[in-house]
Structures are given as structure tokens and as C-alpha cells.
LUMVEX-724982 format. One record per residue (C-alpha): x, y, z. Coordinates in steps of 0.5 Angstrom, whole numbers, plus 500, padded with zeros to 3 digits. Example, Ala and Ser with C-alpha at 12.3 -4.5 7.8 and 13.67 -1.06 7.14 Angstrom:
2
525491516527498514
// end
This chain:
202
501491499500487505504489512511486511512485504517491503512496500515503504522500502521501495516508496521511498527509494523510488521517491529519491530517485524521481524528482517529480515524485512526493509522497502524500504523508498520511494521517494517522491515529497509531501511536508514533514508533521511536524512529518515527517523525511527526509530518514526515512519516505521518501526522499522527492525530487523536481519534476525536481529531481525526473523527472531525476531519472525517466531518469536515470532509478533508480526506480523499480516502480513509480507512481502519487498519489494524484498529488504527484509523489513516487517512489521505488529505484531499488538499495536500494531494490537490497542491501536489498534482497542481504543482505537475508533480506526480503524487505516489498514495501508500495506502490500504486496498480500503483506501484504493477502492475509494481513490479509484472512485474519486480520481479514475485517472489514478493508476494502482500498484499492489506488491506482494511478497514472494512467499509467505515466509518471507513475509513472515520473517520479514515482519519478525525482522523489524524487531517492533512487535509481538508475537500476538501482533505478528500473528494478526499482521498475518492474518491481516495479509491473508485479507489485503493480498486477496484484492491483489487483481483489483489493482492495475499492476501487480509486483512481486517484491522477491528481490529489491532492485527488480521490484524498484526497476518494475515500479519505475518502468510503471511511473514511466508508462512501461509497465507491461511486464506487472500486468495482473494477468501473469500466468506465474501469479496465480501459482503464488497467489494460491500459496499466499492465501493457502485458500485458493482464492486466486481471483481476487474478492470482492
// end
């Protein structure tokens, strides 16, 4: 999902509401935000640290947003799925693409907001950024909504309990009504991306 359009909201209710479901906690190169906990949010690293995790190979996927460096550990992911838990990535399409790769299994979901300025306000709403920021977030958006058909499943985040009933029915096999292949999609995909570029890049 593109920053903005409600994605962490939505994690971590459905992780509240499923107990087989964990949340791989990412690595990070960011600086932490005020509210912001240290191994729940995010283990936040320096780059020198996190260039030899890279090394040493312990990310399953890994990628550069918004000049900051994210990475999912391969052993934390490992200890979860072994565990018969299901473990939920919130992850870049950067990352998507190298999960998909590593573990053909792993199903994808991509959220995207219900208009451009929604996402908009939204991002204004958190009250974090500056105005230099927000128009980069934006243009940010434009780039990550563009691999919205890559994804096995595609849900529009216009209303939260209908977003959360979407992705649950998807974590229990049901999830034939976010298809990619929705009629309705590709009127809102040209409007978020303003380009046309309804099918997705490569």
C-alpha cells in the first residue's frame, strides 16, 4: 500500500483479531518517531548495521523507501511459520516481488485508498510531516500504486470495517470479492495515478 492509505490501521486490528496471525516486525534504518517502540514497531539499526545484515544475508526481502533502508529477517519469519502460525509482511512492492520469488506460497495483498485526496488528507491528518514530505509521500504513492495488479488481491481502504472484513475473508480462504480483476478497479486506478497506467508496471 501506498503511505497513507490506512495499511498499519488495518494490520493491526486484524492481528488482534486473529490469534494464529504475528506481525514480522521489520528492520529499519528511519529514525524512530516519538510514539514509536523499539522491537515492536520496528528494530531500528544504523545503515553500517544494517549493510552487514545484507552481508550476512538475514533478510528475506529488503529495500530502500523514502531514503531509508527495511528489511524482514528470514529467521524471525522461519520461527513463526514453524510455530503453525501464520505471519502477515507489511512490506513495500520492492519487498513483494523478492517474497514472492523466495516463497511461491505467500499470498499478496495490496490496499489502496479511495481517491487521491483521501490519501491526501490522511497523510496531512497524522500531523508528523512537512509539507516538502507530504509532496514526495505523494509522489511516492503514484510509483507504489502503479504495481497494484502484481498482487494476488486488491482492496480499496474507503471504509475501515469493510477493508478489515475484506482482508480477513482473504486470511480465511474467502477472498473472491478483492480479485484483481474488478471491473470497478480500473476507473480508480486511472484516477490515483492521473496517468492512465491502469495495468500495473513493470
Amino acid at each position: 500500500a501506498p503511505s497513507g492509505a490506512g495499511k498499519t490501521s488495518l494490520v493491526r486490528e486484524l492481528v488482534a483479531r486473529n490469534p494464529r496471525l504475528s506481525v514480522s516486525v521489520s528492520y529499519t534504518t528511519r529514525p524512530r518517531r516519538p510514539r514509536e517502540r523499539p522491537g515492536i514497531d520496528y528494530h531500528f539499526v544504523s545503515e553500517p548495521e544494517f549493510a552487514q545484515m545484507v552481508a550476512a544475508g538475514r533478510f528475506i526481502e529488503y529495500a530502500r523507501v523514502f531514503n531509508y533502508h527495511y528489511g524482514t529477517d528470514r529467521e524471525a519469519v522461519g520461527k513463526i511459520l514453524s510455530a503453525d502460525r501464520d505471519v502477515l509482511l507489511e512490506i513495500d512492492w520492492q519487498g513483494a516481488r523478492q517474497v514472492r520469488a523466495a516463497m511461491p506460497d505467500a499470498v499478496s495483498i495490496f490496499i489502496l485508498p479511495p481517491s487521491r485526496a483521501e490519501l491526501e488528507r490522511r497523510l496531512r491528518q497524522r500531523g508528523t510531516d512537512s509539507e516538502e514530505v507530504i509532496a514526495h509521500r505523494l509522489r511516492e504513492a503514484e510509483t507504489d500504486m502503479s504495481h497494484w495488479n502484481e498482487y494476488d488481491y486488491v482492496i480499496v481502504n474507503d471504509n475501515f470495517d469493510h477493508a478489515l472484513a475484506q482482508l480477513s475473508a482473504v486470511l480465511a480462504g474467502n477472498g473472491t470479492g478483492a480479485h484483481p480483476d474488478r471491473a470497478e478497479l480500473k476507473a480508480l486506478v486511472g484516477e490515483l495515478l492521473r496517468t492512465g497506467r491502469s495495468e500495473g508496471a513493470g
